[in-house]
C-alpha positions in Angstrom: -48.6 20.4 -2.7 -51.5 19.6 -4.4 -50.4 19.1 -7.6 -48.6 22.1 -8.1 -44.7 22.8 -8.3 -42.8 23.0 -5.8 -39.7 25.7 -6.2 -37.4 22.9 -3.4 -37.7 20.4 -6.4 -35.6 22.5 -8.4 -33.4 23.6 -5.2 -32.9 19.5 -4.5 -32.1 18.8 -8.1 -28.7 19.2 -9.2 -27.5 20.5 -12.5 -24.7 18.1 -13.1 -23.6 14.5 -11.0 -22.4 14.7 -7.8 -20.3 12.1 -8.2 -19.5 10.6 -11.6 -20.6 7.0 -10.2 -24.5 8.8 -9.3 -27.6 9.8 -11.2 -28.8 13.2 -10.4 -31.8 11.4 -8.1 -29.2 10.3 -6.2 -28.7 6.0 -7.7 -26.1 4.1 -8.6 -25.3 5.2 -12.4 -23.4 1.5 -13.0 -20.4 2.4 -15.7 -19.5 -0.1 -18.6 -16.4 2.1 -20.5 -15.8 1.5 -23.6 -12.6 0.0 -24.4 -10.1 2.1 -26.3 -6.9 0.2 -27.5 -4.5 2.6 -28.2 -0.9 2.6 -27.4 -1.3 3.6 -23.9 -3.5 0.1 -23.3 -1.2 -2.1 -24.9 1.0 -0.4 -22.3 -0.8 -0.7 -19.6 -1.9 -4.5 -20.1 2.0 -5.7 -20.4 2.6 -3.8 -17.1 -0.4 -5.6 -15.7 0.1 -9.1 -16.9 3.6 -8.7 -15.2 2.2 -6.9 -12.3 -0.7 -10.3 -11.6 2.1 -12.6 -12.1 5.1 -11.0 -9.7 1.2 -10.6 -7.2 0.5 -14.1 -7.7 4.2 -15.9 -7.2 5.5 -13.3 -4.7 4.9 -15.5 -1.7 6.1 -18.3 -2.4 10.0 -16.7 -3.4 12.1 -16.9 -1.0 15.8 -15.4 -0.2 17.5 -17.1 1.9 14.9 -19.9 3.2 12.9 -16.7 4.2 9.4 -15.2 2.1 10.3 -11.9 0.5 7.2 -10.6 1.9 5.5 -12.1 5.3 3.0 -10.0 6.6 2.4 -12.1 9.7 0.4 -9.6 12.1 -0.5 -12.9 14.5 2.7 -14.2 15.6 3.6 -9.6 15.4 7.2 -10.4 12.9 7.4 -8.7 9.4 9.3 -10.4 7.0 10.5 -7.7 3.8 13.5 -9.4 1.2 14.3 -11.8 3.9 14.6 -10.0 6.7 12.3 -9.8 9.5 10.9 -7.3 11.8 9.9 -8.0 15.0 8.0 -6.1 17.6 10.9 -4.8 19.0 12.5 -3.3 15.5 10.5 0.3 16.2 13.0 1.9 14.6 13.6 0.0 11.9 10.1 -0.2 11.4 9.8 4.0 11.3 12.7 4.2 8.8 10.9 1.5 6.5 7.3 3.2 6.3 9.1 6.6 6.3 11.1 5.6 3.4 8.4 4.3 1.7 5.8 7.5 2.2 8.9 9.4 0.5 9.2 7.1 -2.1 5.2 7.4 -2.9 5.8 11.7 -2.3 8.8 11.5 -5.4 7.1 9.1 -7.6 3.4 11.3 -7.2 5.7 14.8 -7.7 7.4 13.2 -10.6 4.7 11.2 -12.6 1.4 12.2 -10.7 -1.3 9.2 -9.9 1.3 6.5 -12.3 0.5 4.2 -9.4 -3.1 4.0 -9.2 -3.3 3.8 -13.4 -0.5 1.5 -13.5 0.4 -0.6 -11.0 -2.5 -0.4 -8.3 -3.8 -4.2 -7.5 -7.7 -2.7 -7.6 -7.2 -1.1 -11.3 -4.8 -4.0 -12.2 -7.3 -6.6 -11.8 -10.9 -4.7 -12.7 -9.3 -3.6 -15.9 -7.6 -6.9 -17.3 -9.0 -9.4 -15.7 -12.5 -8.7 -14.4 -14.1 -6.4 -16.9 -13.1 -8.6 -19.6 -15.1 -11.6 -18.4 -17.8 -9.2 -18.2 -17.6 -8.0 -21.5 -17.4 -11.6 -22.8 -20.4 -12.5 -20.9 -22.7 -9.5 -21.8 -21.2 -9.7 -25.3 -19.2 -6.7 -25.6 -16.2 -8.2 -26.1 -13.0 -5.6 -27.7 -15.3 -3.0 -27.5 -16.7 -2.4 -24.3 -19.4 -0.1 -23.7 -23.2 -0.6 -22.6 -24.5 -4.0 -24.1 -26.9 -3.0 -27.2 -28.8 -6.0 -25.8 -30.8 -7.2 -23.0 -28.4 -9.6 -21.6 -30.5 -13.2 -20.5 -30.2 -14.3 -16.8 -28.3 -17.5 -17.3 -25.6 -15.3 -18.7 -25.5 -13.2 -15.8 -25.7 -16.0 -13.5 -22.6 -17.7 -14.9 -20.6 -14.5 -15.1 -21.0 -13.7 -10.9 -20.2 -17.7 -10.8 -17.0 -16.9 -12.9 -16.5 -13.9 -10.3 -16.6 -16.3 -7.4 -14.3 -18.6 -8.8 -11.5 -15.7 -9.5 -12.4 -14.0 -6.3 -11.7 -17.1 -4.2 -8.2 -17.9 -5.9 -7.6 -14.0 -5.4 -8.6 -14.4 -1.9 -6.0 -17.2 -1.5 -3.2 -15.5 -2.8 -3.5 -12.3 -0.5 -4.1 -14.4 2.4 -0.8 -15.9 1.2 1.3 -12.5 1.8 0.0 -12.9 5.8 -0.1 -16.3 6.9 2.7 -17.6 3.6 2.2 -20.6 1.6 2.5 -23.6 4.3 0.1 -23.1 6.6 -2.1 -21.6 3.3 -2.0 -25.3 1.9 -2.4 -26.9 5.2 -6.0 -24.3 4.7 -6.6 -25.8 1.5 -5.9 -29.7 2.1 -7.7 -29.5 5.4 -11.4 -29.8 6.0 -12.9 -26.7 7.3 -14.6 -28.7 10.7 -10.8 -29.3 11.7 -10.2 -25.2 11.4 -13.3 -23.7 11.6 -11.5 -20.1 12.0 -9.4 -20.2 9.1 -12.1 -20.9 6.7 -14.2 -18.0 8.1 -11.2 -16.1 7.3 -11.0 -16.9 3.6 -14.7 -17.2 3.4 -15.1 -13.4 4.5 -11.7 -12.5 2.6 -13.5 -13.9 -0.8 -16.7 -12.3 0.1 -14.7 -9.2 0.0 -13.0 -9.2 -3.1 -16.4 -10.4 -4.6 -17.9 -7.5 -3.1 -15.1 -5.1 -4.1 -14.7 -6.2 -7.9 -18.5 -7.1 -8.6 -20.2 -4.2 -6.8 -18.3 -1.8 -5.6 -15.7 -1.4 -8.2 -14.9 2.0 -8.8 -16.2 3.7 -5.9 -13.2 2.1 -4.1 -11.0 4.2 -6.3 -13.6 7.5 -5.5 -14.9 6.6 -1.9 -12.9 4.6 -0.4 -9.2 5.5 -1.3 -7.6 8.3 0.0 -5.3 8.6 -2.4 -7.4 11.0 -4.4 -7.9 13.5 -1.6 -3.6 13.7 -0.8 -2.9 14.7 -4.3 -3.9 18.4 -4.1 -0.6 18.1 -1.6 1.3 15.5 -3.3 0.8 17.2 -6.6 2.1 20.5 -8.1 1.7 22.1 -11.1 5.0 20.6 -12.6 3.8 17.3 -11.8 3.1 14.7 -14.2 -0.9 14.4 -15.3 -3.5 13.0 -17.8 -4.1 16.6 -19.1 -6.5 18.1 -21.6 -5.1 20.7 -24.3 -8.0 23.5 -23.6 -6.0 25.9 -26.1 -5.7 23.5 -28.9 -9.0 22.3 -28.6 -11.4 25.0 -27.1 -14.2 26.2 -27.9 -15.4 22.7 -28.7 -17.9 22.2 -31.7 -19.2 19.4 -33.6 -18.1 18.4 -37.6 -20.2 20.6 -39.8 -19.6 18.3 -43.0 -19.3 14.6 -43.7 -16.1 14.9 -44.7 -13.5 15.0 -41.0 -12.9 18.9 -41.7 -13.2 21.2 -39.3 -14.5 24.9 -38.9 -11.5 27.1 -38.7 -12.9 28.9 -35.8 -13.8 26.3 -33.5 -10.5 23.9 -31.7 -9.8 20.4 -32.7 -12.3 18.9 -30.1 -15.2 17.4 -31.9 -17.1 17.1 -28.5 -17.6 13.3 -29.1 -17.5 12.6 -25.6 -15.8 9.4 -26.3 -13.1 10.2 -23.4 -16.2 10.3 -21.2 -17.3 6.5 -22.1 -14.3 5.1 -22.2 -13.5 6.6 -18.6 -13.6 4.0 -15.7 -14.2 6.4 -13.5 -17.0 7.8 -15.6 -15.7 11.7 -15.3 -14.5 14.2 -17.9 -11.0 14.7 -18.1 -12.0 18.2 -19.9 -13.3 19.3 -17.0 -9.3 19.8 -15.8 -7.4 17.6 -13.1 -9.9 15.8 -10.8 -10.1 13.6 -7.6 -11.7 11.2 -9.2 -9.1 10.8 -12.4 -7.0 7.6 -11.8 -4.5 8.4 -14.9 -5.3 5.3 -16.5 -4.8 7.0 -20.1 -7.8 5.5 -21.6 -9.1 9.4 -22.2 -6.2 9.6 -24.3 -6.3 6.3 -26.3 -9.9 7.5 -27.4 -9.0 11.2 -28.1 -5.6 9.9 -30.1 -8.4 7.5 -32.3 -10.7 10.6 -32.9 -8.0 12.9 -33.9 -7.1 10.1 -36.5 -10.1 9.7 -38.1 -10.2 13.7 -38.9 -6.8 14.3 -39.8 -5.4 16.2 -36.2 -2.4 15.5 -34.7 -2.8 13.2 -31.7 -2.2 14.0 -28.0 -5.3 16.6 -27.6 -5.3 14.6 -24.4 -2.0 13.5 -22.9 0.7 13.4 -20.3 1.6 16.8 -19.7 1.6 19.4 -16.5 -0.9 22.1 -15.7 1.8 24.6 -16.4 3.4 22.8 -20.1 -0.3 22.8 -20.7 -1.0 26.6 -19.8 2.4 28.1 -20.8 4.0 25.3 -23.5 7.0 25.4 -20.7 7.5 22.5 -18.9 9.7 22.8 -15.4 11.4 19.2 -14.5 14.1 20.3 -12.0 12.8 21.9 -8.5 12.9 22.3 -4.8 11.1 18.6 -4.3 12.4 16.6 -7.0 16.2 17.8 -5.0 14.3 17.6 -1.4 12.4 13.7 -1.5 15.8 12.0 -3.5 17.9 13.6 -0.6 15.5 12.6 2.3 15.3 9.7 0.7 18.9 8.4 0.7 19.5 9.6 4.6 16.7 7.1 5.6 16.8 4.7 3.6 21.2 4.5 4.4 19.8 4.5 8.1 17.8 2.0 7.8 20.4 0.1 5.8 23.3 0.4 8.4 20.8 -0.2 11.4 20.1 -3.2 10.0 23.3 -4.2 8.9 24.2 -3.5 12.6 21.6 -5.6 14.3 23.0 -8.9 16.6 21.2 -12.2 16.6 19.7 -10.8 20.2 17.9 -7.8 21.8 18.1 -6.9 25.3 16.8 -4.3 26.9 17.1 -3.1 30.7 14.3 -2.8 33.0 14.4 -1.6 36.9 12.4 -3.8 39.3 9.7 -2.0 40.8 9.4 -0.5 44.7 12.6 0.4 46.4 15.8 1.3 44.1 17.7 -1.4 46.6 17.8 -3.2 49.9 20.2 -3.8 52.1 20.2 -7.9 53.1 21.4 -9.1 56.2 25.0 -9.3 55.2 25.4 -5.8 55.6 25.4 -6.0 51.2 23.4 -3.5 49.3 21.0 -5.6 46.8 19.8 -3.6 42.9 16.8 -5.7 41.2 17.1 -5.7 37.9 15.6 -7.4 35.1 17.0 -8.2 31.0 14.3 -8.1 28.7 15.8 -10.3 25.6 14.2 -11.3 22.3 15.9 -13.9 20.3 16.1 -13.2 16.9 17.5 -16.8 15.8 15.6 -19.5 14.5 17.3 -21.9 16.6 17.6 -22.0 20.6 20.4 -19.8 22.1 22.0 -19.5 25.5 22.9 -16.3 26.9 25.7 -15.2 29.1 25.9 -12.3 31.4 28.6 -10.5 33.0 28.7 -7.1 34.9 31.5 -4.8 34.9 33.4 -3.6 37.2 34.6 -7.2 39.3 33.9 -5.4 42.3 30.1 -6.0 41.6 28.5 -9.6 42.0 25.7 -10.5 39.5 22.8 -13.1 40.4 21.1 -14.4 37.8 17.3 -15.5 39.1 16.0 -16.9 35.7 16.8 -19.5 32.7 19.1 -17.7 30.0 18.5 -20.3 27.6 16.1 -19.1 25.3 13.8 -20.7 22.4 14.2 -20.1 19.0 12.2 -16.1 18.2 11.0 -16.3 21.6 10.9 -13.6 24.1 11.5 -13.8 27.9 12.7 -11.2 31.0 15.6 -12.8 33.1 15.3 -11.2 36.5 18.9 -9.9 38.4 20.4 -9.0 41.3 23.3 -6.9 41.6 24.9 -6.8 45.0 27.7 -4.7 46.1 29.5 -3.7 48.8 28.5 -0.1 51.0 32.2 0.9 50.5 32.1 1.2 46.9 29.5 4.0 46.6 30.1 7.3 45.7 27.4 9.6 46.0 24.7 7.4 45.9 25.8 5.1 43.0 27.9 2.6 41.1 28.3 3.3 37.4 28.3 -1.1 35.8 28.0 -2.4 32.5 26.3 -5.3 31.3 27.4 -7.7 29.0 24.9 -9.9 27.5 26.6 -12.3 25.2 25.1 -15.3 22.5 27.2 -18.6 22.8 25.7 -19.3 19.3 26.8 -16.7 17.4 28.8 -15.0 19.7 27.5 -11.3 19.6 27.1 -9.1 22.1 25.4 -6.2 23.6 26.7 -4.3 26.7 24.3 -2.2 28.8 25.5 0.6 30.7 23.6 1.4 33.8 23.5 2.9 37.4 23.3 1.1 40.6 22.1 2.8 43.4 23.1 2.5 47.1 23.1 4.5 50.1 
């Protein structure tokens, strides 16, 4: 434009950031927080150090020979506390996720975003375990914050080698949850020319979490995560926040005297911005309740060390609700908190009593295809049928089949002995005589029954005729 102003380069520039994570041109605006140990840290870092520990040695529990958790999508069976879900558990399947979407609804009603803060793997392990290796390495170390220094190379270039290293045993232990621990060692031991699949696997999965802690780190929690976006649904003003006291400590002004005393006009906020740096996500928590807020209480910590230093009570910033914070009243009991518990028990007692009810075996009935029946030579009308059966056992089972009423023959075509959590379709025929049709049709039952264990499952069903 020839050197003079342009009025789109005020247009395209922005008055404030986007997003807390970019500069106002539109780069990456890389966040080191500053560490703030208050009680809500100390907290947080117990909770944590439990939390990486249960992570790390959940595989390789076991209740009753079996993992407590198996996420084993090749072989398509679920194993949750010892019990496992197969293909053919849709039910049981619905009731589980459904009871634990209520169970997420209740806890984000009750305590807001506790999880993400608290107990979510991402915040669990960029907080206490990755950032502090960084601050160590760039020399920040208990106090967080931008280095005051340039930080040399070498340093740098150990500190992404440390990354690798905890990135790779991190990739080994999630990898754990969905393949377990033997054929994870049988990985390890092995060279990676005798499974060259495997060890793309865990190269890509450690590529991953190197990417995720190293890089993209936050933006997972802004970006990626929906988590964030479902709270304006999840949430209501009774719920349980990171909140900022605007009453007690609007309109904002700075100390007027070296002495911590403030102007009796202006609120107990000394505008220090220090909940601002210590933030991981890099926002404002004065600003009011955000997407982008992860609860993690490190807003608070800072605020309660301010208010300290000049003589204020703590908990400008704190756990509260939008309406304790904008009334002083804060409403525990109503319609949801009664609602989720409720919905909550009748699945979850579903779920319990279908699972309690399950035999060893599943068997399902299937119609041949093409004609509903023939009529052979004999004269005797013919029904194909066939038994779909999955065997839940871990050992072989044999399966025995009888059809109700006597007057009805059954033909078995197929092997009923079946291999241990294998599935197979045993073909049928049911032949009967033209005389014992009514209307078109015999009503039968099926009895499937396991000589191992002894249970069984009758079918009832229709045989047609002429």
């Amino acid at each position: 434009m020839n050197g003079k102003h342009s009025i789109n380069d005020d247009l395209l520039t922005p008055d404030e950031h986007v997003l807390s994570t970019l500069e106002a041109d539109g780069s990456r605006r890389w966040l080191y927080p500053r560490l703030s140990l208050g009680k809500f840290w100390h907290a947080r870092r117990i909770v944590g150090y439990a939390l990486i520990a249960l992570f790390v040695a959940l595989p390789h529990l076991r209740i009753f020979g079996k993992p407590v958790v198996l996420l084993d999508i090749t072989h398509r069976e679920f194993t949750i506390f010892g019990y496992v879900f197969l293909p053919s558990d849709t039910l049981l399947l619905a009731l589980l996720m459904l009871s634990v979407f209520l169970t997420i609804f209740l806890l984000t009603a009750l305590l807001g975003r506790v999880w993400c803060g608290w107990g979510c793997p991402q915040t669990v392990y960029m907080e206490f375990v990755y950032r502090p290796i960084e601050r160590f390495f760039l020399g920040t170390s208990g106090k967080g914050g931008v280095p005051s220094k340039k930080v040399p190379g070498y340093r740098r270039v150990v500190l992404y080698l440390v990354y690798f290293v905890l990135s790779m045993g991190l990739a080994h232990t999630f990898l754990a949850y969905f393949i377990g621990t033997e054929r994870l060692s049988q990985w390890v031991t092995q060279s990676p020319f005798e499974h060259p699949g495997p060890f793309f696997v865990m190269a890509l999965t450690t590529g991953l979490m190197m990417f995720d802690f190293a890089f993209f780190r936050e933006q997972l929690c802004l970006i990626a995560c929906p988590y964030g976006r479902f709270q304006s649904v999840l949430l209501d003003r009774n719920s349980l926040i990171v909140a900022y006291d605007t009453k007690r400590g609007e309109p904002r002004g700075k100390l007027h005297h070296e002495l911590p005393v403030l102007d009796e006009k202006q609120g107990d906020c000394i505008d220090c911005h220090l909940c601002v740096r210590t933030c991981p996500t890099g926002i404002d928590i004065r600003d009011g309740l955000q997407m982008e807020c992860i609860h993690c209480t490190q807003c608070a910590d800072a605020c309660d060390e301010i208010m300290t230093r000049i003589g204020k009570p703590t908990g400008l910033i704190r756990y509260s609700s939008q309406d304790a914070i904008e009334t002083g009243k804060q409403k525990f009991l109503r319609a949801r908190v009664f609602v989720y518990p409720t919905l909550i028990l009748i699945v979850v007692s579903a779920l319990i009593y279908n699972i309690a009810n399950k035999k060893s075996f599943d068997a399902t009935l299937i119609r041949g295809s093409g004609l509903p029946f023939s009529v052979n030579q004999q004269g005797l009308v013919e029904d194909q049928l066939k038994i779909k059966v999955v065997n839940r056992l871990e050992t072989e089972d044999t399966l025995q089949l009888k059809i109700e009423p006597d007057s009805l023959e059954l033909k078995i075509d197929g092997d009923t002995t079946m291999a241990a959590k294998a599935s197979d379709t045993i073909p049928l025929v049911v032949i009967a005589k033209r005389s014992d049709f009514q209307f078109g049709k015999i009503g039968a039952t099926i009895t499937v029954t396991s000589q191992t264990t002894k249970d069984e499952r009758s079918i009832r069903c229709q045989i047609f005729g002429p």
